[in-house]
N, C-alpha and C positions, 0 to 999 in steps of 0.2 A: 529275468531282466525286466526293466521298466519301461513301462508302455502306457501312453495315456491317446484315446481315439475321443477325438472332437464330432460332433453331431448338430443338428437344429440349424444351420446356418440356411441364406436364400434372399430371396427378394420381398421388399416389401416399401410402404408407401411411408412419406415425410409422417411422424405420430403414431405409428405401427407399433408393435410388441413383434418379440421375436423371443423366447427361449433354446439357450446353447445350451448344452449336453456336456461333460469329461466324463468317461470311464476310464479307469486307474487298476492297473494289476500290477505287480510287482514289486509292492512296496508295503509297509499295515499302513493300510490309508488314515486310519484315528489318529497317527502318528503324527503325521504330515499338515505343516501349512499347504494350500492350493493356489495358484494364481490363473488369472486370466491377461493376455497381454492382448494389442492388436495393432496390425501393423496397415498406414495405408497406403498406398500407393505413392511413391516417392517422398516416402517419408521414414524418419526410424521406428523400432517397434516398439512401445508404451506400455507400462504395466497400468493396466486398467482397474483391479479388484484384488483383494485378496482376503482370505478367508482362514482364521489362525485354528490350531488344536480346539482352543477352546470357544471358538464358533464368534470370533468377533468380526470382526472386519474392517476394510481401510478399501478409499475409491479415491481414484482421480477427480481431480474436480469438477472434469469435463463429463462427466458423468454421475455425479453425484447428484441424490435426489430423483433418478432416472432409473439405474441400473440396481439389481440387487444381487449378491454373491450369496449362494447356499451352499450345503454339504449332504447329502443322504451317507454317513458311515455303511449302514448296514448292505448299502448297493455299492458302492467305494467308487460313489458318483459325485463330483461340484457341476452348479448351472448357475448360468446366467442371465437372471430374467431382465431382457434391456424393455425399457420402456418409451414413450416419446420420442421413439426414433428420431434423428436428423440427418439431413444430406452427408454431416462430416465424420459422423458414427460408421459408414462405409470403409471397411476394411479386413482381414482375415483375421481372423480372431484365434491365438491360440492357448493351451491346456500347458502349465509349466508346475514344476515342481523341483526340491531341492534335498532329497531325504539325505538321511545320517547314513553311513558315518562319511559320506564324501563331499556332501553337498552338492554332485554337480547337477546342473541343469537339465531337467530332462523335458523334452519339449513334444504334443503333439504335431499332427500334420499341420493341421489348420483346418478350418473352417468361413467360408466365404459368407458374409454380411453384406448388401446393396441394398441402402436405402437411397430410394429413386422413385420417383413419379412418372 
């Protein structure tokens, strides 16, 4: 079955760096686009990043120019290097993916981000 564990999340100041972590088993990860969403407090959850087969990518705006989406195949890891942290970047951040042949959703736990001073 499909299991993706989220890593790297924590506290950090306004202009910080922070890299987030997915490890992905049960699926051929080369296969698979990856995403990143995150959700923040009283609010819905947002696709932030996404990362396709052939290693392109697509960002939110609100994080564009900031954040950067990778892949390591050979670890069957995606990270999320955020940059410039900001106060509204604060929120859990989770690992989503959508393999064949059913497409559905498969989500990790999350991972907690707090950018705070």
């Amino acid at each position: 079955q499909v299991q993706l564990v989220e890593s790297g999340g924590g506290l950090v100041q306004p202009g910080g760096s922070l890299r987030l972590s997915c490890a992905a088993s049960g699926i051929i990860f080369s296969k698979n686009a990856m995403n990143w969403y995150r959700q923040a407090p009283g609010k819905q959850r947002e696709l932030v990043a996404i990362i396709n087969t052939d290693g392109s990518t697509n960002y939110d705006d609100s994080v564009k120019g900031r954040f950067t989406i990778s892949r390591d195949n050979a670890k069957n890891t995606v990270y999320l290097q955020m940059n410039s942290l900001k106060p509204e970047d604060t929120a859990v951040y989770y690992c989503n993916t959508r393999p064949l042949p059913t497409r559905v959703n498969y989500w990790g736990k999350g991972t907690l981000v707090v950018v705070s001073s």
